[in-house]
C-alpha positions as CSV (number, residue, x, y, z in Angstrom):
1,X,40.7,-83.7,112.0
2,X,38.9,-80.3,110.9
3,X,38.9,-77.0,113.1
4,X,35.2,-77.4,113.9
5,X,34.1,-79.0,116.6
6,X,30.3,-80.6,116.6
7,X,28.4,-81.0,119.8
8,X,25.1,-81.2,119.3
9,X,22.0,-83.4,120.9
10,X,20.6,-85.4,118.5
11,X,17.5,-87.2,117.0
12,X,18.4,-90.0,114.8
13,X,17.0,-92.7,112.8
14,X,19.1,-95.9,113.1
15,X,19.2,-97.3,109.6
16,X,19.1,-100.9,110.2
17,X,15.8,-101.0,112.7
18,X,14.6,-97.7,111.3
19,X,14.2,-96.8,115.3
20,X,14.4,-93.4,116.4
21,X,17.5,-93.0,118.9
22,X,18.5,-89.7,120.9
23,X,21.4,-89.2,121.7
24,X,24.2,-86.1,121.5
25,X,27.0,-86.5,118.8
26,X,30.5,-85.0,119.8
27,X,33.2,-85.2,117.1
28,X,35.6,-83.4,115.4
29,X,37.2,-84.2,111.8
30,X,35.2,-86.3,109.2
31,X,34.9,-90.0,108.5
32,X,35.8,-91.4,105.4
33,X,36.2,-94.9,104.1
34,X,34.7,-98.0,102.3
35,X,32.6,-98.7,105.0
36,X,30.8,-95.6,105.1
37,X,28.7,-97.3,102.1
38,X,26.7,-98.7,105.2
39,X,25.7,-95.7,107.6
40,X,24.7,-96.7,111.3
41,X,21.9,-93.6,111.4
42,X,20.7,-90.8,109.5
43,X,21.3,-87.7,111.1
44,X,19.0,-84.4,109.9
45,X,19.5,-86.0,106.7
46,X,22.5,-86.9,106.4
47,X,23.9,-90.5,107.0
48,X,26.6,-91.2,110.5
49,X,28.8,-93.7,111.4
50,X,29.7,-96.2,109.5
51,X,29.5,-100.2,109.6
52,X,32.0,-103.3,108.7
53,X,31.1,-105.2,105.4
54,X,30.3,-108.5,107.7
55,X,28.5,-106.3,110.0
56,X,30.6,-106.9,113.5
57,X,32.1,-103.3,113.6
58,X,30.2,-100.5,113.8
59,X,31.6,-96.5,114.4
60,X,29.3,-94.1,115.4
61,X,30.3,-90.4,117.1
62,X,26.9,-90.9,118.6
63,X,26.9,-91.0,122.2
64,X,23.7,-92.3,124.7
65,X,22.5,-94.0,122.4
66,X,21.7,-97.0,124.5
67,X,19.7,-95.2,127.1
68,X,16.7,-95.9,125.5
69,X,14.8,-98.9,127.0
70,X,13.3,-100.0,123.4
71,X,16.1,-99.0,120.9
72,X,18.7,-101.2,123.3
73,X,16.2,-103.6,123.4
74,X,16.2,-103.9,119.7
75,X,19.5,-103.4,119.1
76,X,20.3,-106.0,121.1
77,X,17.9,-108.5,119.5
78,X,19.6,-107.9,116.5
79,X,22.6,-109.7,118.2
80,X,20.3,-112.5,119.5
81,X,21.0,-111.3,123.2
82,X,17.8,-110.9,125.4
83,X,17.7,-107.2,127.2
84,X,17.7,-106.8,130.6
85,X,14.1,-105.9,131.5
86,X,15.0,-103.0,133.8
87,X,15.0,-99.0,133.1
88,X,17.4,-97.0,132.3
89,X,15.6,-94.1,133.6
90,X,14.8,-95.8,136.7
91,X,18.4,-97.5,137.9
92,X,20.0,-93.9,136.8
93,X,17.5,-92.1,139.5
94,X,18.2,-94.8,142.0
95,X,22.1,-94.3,141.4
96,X,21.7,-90.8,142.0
97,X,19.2,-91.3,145.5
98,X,21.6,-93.2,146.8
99,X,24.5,-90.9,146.2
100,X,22.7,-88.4,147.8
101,X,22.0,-90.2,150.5
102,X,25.8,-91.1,150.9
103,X,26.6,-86.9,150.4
104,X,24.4,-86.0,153.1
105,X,25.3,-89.0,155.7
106,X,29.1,-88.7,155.4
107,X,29.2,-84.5,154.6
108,X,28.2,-81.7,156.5
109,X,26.5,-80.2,153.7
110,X,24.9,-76.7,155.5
111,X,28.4,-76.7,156.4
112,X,29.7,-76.3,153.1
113,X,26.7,-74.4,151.8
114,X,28.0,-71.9,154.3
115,X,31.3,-71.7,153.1
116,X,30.3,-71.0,149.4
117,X,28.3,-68.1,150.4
């Protein structure tokens, strides 16, 4: 653990596909190990996570990585399991219709609009 706190969004590079990824990276301390030898990205320069010398563990403090319809694709592959061909994007706007839909059915939302003012 260290006193500074990182929250940050992020463009990375993951070093096995050589993919970019976006994602926001949220930690606080520092990694250390034998397994850092074998970074998951590069982050502005510098190399993050780490991976397991067979390969099955990876540690990352990147977060959303997988929201990416062609990076989870690929990463994926890499574990010889097919991707679901369906967008992120898209399922996340449908999630978020439909929860609106449920707010204004079930809540009187001029209602509470009212109260807040």
């Amino acid at each position: 653990m260290t006193p500074d706190k990182r929250l940050a969004r992020v463009q990375a590079v993951h070093v096995e596909t050589a993919l970019a990824v976006d994602g926001y990276e949220v930690h606080i301390g520092r990694t250390s190990g034998l397994d850092c030898v074998r970074p998951f990205a590069r982050v502005e320069g510098h190399d993050e996570g780490a991976i397991s010398a067979d390969g099955r563990i990876v540690g990352s403090y990147l977060h959303g990585l997988f929201t990416s319809d062609a990076s989870r694709a690929k990463y994926l592959a890499r574990l010889g399991i097919a991707a679901a061909h369906r967008s992120h994007g898209a399922t996340v706007e449908a999630a978020l219709d439909a929860l609106a839909d449920h707010v204004e059915t079930y809540i009187d939302v001029a209602g509470l609009l009212a109260c807040a003012r």
